[in-house]
N, C-alpha and C positions, 0 to 999 in steps of 0.2 A: 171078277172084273177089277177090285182095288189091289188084288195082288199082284195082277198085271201090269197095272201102272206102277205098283212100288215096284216091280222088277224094270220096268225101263229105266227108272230112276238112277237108281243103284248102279246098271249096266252102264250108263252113260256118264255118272261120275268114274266109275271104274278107270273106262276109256281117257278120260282128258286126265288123269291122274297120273298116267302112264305115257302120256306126252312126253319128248324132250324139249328142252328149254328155247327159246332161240337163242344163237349166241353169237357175239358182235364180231364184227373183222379185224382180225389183226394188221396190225399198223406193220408197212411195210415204208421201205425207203432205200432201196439198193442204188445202184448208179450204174453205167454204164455207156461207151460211146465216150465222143469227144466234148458233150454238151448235154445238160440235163435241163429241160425246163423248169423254172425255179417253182414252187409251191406258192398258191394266190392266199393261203390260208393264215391266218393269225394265230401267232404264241399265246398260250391262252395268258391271262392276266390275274393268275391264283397271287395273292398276299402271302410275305413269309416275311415276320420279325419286324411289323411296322412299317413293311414298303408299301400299301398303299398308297391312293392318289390324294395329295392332299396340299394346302397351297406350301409355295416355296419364298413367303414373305422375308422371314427372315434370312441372315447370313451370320457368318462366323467370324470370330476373331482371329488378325490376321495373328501370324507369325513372330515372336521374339527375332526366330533365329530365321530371319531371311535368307535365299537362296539367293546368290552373288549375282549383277545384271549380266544381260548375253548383246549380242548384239541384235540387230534389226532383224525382225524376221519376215516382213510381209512388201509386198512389192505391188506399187499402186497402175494399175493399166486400163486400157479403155474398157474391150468387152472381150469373152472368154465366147469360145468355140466347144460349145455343149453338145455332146452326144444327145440325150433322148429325157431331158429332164419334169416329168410335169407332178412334181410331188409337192402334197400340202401336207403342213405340219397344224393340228390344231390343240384344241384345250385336253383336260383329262375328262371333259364331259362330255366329249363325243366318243359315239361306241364303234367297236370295230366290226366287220362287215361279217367277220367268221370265229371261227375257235382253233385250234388245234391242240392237242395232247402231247406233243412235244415238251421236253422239259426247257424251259427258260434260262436266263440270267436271275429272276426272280426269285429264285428257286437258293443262289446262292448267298450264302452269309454276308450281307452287306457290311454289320456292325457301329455302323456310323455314328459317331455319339453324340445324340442332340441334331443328328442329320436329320433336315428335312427334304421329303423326296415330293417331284409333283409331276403327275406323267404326259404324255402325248402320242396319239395314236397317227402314225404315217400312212397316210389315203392312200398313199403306191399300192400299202401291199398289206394295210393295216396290222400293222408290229408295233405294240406299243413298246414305248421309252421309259423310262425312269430320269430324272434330272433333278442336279441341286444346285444351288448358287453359294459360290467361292467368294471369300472377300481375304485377298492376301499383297503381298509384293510381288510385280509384276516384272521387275527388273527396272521399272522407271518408276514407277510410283505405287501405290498402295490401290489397287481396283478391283472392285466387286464384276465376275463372270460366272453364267447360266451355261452351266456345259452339263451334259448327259452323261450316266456315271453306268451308262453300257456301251460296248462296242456298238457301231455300227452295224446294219446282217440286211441290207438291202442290196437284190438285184436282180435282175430279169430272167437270166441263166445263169447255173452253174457253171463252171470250165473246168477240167479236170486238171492235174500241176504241171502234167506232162503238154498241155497245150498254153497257149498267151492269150491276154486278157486283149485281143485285139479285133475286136467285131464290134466296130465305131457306131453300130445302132441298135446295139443293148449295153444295159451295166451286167457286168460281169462280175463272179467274186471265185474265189475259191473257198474250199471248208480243208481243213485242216487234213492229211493222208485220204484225200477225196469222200470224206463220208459227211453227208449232208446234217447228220444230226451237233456234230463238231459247229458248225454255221449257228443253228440254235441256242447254245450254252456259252461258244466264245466268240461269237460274230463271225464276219466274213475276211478276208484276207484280199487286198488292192495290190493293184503295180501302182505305182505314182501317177501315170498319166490317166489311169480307170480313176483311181480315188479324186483326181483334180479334173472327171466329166470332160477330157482332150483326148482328140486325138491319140492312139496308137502312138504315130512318130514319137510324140513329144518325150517319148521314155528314150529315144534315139539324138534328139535334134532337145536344142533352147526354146522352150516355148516361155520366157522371162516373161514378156510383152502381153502374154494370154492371162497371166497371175494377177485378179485383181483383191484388193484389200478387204477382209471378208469374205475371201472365195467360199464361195457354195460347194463346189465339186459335184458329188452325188449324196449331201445332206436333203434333207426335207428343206423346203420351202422356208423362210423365216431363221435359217440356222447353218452354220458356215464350216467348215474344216478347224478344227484346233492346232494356236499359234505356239510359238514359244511362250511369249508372257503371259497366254493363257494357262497353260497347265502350269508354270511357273507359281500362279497366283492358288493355284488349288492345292503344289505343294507346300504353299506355304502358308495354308488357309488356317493349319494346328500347328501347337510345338512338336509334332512328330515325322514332320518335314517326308523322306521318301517313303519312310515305313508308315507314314498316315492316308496314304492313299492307293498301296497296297491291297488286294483282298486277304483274307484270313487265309484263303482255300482257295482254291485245291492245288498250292504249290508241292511241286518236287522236290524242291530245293528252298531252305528259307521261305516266306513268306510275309506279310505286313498284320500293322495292325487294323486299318481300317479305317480310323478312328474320324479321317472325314465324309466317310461313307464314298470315295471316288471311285472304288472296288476294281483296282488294276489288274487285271487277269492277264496270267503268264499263256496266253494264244499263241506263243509260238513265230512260225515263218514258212512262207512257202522261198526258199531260197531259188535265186539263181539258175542252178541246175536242174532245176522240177522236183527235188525234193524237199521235202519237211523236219524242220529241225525246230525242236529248242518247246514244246508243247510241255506248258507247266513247268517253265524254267526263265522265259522273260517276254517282258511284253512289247513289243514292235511298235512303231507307228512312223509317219511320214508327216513332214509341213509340207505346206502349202509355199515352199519355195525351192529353187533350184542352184548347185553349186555354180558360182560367179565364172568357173573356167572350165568347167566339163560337165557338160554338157546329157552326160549318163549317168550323174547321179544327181539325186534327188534330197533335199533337207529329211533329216530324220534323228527319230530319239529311242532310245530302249533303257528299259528299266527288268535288272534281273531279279530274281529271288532272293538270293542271294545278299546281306546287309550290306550298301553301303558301296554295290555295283549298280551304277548308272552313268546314263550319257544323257546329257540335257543339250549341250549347248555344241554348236560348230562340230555336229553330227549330218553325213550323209552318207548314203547308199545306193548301191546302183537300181534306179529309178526298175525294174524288172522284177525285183523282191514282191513279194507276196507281203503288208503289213495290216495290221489294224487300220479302222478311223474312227477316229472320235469327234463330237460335234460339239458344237457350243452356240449357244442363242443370239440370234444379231442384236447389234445394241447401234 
C-alpha cells in the first residue's frame, strides 16, 4: 500500500514538471483606417538618472549671456471656443489609474545639472509629466517659469498625416510616419488650431479675438501653451544658452548639452503635405499667437541640431504643420 502512494506521488510531480509555462501577450500597436482610438493607459513612470518626483523649490541662475528681446507675443481676449477640454493637472502624489510598458521620455538622458525635476499625473488620460522651474531673461525682465521639460502626447484619437486634425469634438494628434509608439518617446504632433483647443477654421480664417493671455489650448488644467519669453527665459536659464536645453540624444545631426535639464527633442514635423520630415533633426513648436496679416499662418519657433541653427523670434508657419507643444504652469 506505501508504495502505492509513493508512486502517485512521484507520477504527479512528474506531470506538473512537464507543464509549459504561461506566457504573457505581446504587446501590439499597429494602426490602420483613417483614425485610431487613442490608448486610455498610462506611460509607466520607471526613474532614470535622478528623474524622480521630487519638489521643484529651487530655480537656476539666470544667464550672463542673455538672449536679445522679441517682440510681444501674447494677445489678450475675452473667452476661447474649446473643443472638448475637461483635464486636471495634479501633484506628483497622485497615482495614475493604469501602467503601460511603453517606453517613455523617462527613459531619455535628461542630464540637467543641478536640475530639479517635480512630476504631475494628467486625469485625461493619466501620463505623467516631468517639470522644472526656469529663472532666466525673458526679453523684458529677469522671470522665473514652471514649464514641463516633455513634449506634450495628449489626445483622444489618433489621425493618420494623410487626414486633418479636424473633428472639433475630440483632440486629435498625429505620431510621427503614423506609428503610435513615436507619440510615446517624442509626444504628439498639433496643427495650430488643435494645439490652441479652436476650431478647425481657425487654421483657415483669424481667430486673434479667441487667443487669450495664458491660453490653455489642450494643456492640463492649471497650465497654458508656451510663450516666447517663456522658453526665452529657460534659454537663458545657464551660460549654455540653445545648447543648454538641448537633449544629449538621440539627435542625427549635432545635438545639445542638457545642461538645464529642458531636454528639447528633435520630433520632427508632420509637414504640409501629409508627410514627415525633419525626425531627429529639429524641434518644432507653435505660440499661441497668429500672423498680424495672414491669416494661415500661425507664430512658431524651431530649434535644429545642428550648433547655432535656430529661430526664436518673428517666426511663423502655415498654421496646418503638424508641431510640438510644450506647457508651462499658470502663474
Amino acid at each position: 500500500m506505501k508504495k502505492k502512494i509513493l508512486f502517485g506521488i512521484v507520477a504527479s510531480a512528474l506531470v506538473l514538471g512537464c507543464s509549459d509555462p504561461v506566457k504573457p501577450d505581446a504587446d501590439s500597436s499597429s494602426s490602420s483606417g483613417t483614425s485610431i482610438t487613442s490608448s486610455s493607459s498610462t506611460n509607466s513612470s520607471s526613474s532614470s538618472g535622478g528623474t524622480s518626483a521630487i519638489s521643484s523649490s529651487s530655480t537656476k541662475s539666470s544667464s550672463s549671456t542673455a538672449l536679445t528681446s522679441s517682440s510681444s507675443d501674447g494677445l489678450n481676449s475675452s473667452s476661447s471656443t474649446a473643443k472638448s477640454s475637461s483635464s486636471v493637472a495634479t501633484s506628483s502624489s497622485s497615482q495614475p489609474k493604469s501602467s503601460s510598458s511603453y517606453k517613455t521620455q523617462d527613459d531619455i538622458p535628461f542630464g540637467g545639472i543641478n536640475t530639479v525635476y517635480d512630476s504631475i499625473y494628467d486625469l485625461r488620460d493619466s501620463h505623467k509629466y516631468l517639470y522644472s522651474t526656469y529663472t532666466g531673461w525673458d526679453g523684458t525682465a529677469i522671470r522665473t517659469y514652471t514649464i514641463m521639460v516633455q513634449n506634450l502626447d495628449y489626445a483622444e484619437v489618433i489621425t493618420l498625416g494623410a487626414e486633418e486634425q479636424d473633428n472639433d469634438t475630440k483632440v486629435e494628434k498625429y505620431c510621427y510616419n503614423d506609428i503610435p509608439q513615436n507619440c510615446d518617446f517624442y509626444g504628439g504632433l498639433y496643427q495650430w488650431a488643435e494645439m490652441m483647443n479652436l476650431p478647425y477654421e481657425c487654421n483657415t480664417i483669424s481667430c486673434a479675438h479667441l487667443i487669450q493671455d495664458q491660453h490653455q489650448g489642450i494643456c492640463p488644467d492649471g497650465w497654458h501653451l508656451i510663450t516666447n519669453p517663456e522658453i526665452r527665459a529657460a534659454i537663458n536659464s545657464t551660460d549654455d544658452g540653445i545648447e543648454g536645453v538641448k537633449s544629449q540624444g538621440p539627435w542625427a545631426i549635432g545635438g545639445g548639452m542638457n545642461t538645464s535639464g529642458f531636454t528639447l527633442l528633435g520630433a520632427g514635423m508632420r509637414y504640409r503635405d501629409a508627410t514627415y520630415i525633419d525626425l531627429n533633426k529639429t524641434a518644432y513648436w507653435y505660440f499661441p499667437t497668429e500672423h498680424s496679416t495672414n491669416p494661415l499662418r500661425g507664430g512658431s519657433g524651431s530649434i535644429s541640431g545642428n550648433e547655432g541653427v535656430f529661430r526664436i523670434d518673428n517666426g511663423y508657419n502655415t498654421k496646418k504643420d503638424g508641431f510640438s507643444a510644450r506647457c508651462v504652469m499658470d502663474y
